[in-house]
C-alpha positions in Angstrom: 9.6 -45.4 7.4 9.7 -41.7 8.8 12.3 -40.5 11.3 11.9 -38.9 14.2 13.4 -35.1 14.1 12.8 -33.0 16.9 10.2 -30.8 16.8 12.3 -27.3 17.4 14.2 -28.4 14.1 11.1 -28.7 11.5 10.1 -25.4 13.4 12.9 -23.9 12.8 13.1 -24.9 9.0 9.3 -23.9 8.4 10.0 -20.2 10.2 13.1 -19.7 7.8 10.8 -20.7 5.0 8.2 -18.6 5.7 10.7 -15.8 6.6 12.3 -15.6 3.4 8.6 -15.3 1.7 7.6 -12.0 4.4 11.7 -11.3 3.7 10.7 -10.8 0.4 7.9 -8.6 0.9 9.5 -6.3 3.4 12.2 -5.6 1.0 10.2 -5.0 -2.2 7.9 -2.7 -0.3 10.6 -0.8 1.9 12.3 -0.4 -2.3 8.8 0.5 -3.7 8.2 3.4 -1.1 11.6 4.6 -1.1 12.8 4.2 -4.7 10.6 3.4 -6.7 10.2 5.7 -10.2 13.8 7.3 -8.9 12.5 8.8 -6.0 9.1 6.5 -4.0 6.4 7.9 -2.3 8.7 8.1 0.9 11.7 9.0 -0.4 12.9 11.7 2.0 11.2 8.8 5.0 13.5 5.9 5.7 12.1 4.9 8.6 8.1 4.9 7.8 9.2 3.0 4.7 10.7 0.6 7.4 8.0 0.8 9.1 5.3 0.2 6.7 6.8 -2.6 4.7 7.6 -4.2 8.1 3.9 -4.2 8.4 3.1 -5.9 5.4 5.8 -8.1 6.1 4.3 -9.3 9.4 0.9 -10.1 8.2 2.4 -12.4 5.7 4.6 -14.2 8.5 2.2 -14.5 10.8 -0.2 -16.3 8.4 2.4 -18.6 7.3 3.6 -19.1 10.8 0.1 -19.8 12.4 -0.9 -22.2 9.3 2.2 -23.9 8.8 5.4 -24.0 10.9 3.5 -23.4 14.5 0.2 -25.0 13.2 0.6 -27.9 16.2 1.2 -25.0 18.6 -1.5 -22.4 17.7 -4.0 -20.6 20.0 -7.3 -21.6 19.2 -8.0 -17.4 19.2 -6.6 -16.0 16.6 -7.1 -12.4 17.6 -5.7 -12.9 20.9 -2.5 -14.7 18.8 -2.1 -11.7 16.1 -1.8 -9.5 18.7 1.1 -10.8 20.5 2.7 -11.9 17.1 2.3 -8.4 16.4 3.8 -6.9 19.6 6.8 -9.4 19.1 7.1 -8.4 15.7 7.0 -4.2 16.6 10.2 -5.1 19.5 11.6 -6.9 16.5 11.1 -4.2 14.6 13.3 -1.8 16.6 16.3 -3.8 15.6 16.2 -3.4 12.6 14.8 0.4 12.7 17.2 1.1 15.1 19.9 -0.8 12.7 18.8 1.7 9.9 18.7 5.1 12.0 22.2 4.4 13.5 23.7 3.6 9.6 21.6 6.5 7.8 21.7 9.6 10.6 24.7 8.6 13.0 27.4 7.3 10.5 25.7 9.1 7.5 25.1 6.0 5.3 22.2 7.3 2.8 22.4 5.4 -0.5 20.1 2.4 -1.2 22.7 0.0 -0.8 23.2 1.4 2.6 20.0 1.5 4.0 19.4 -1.8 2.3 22.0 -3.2 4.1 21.5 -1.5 7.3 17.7 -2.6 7.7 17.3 -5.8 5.5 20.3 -7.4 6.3 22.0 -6.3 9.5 18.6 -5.7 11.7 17.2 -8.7 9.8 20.2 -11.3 10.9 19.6 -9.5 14.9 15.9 -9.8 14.9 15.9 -13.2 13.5 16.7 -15.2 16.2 14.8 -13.1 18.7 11.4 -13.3 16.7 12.0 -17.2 16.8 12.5 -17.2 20.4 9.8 -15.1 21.3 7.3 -16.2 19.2 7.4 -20.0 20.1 7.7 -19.2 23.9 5.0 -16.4 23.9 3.4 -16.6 20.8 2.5 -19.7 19.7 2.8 -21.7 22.9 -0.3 -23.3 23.6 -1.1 -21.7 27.3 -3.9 -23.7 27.5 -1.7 -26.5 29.1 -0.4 -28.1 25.8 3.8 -28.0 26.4 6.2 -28.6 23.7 5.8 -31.2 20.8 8.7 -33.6 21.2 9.4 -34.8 17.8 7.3 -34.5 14.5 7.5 -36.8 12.0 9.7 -36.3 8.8 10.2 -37.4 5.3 13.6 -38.7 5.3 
């Protein structure tokens, strides 16, 4: 027989699932544009490397998001959802941007461990909990009157 488990906590499980996936991403693109071959397409660009493998990133989350972890919660307009995914992502963003540009121009931090450090692991544990917050009160909240789910059902 299933157990009840509150729906924030099987939420919360699916978005750390499908944030390692778009975690994934967003570090093997920022590495591809900024190191790949010895020197990527953007090595002397940390930032639009940050930028742009954020973006790829956030297409991949909010697919996962929308189809699996917030499915219950989803807008039934997905244009109209992307959109504010996609501003909640770009505020995220400037954590970990802003992570990046204090390590590699303030305190002069400029090898790949460094930056990788700076903006995948620093700005990623700051925006994390943010992005959570913001996109299950804004994002994927149902505004059409639905309010929170209670409890969802769970193996167990």
């Amino acid at each position: 027989m299933p157990r009840r488990v509150p729906g924030i906590t099987v939420e919360a499980r699916r978005y750390l699932l499908v944030g390692v996936v778009a975690l994934a991403v967003d570090v093997v693109l920022f590495n591809l544009l900024r190191f790949a071959g010895g020197e990527g397409p953007l090595a002397e660009y940390p930032l639009a490397s940050k930028v742009l493998s954020s973006g790829g990133a956030t297409v991949v989350a909010w697919f996962g998001n929308r189809h699996w972890t917030f499915h219950h919660r989803r807008r039934q307009a997905p244009t109209g959802e992307l959109v504010l995914f996609c501003l909640v992502a770009g505020l995220s963003l400037t954590i970990a941007v802003g992570c990046l540009g204090i390590s590699h121009y303030v305190l002069g931090l400029r090898s790949p461990l460094a930056d990788n450090i700076s903006a995948n692991v620093v700005g990623l544990v700051l925006s994390t909990g943010f992005r959570f917050w913001a996109y299950r009160r804004f994002v994927f909240n149902r505004a059409e009157g639905a309010g929170d789910p209670v409890a969802v059902s769970a193996p167990g």
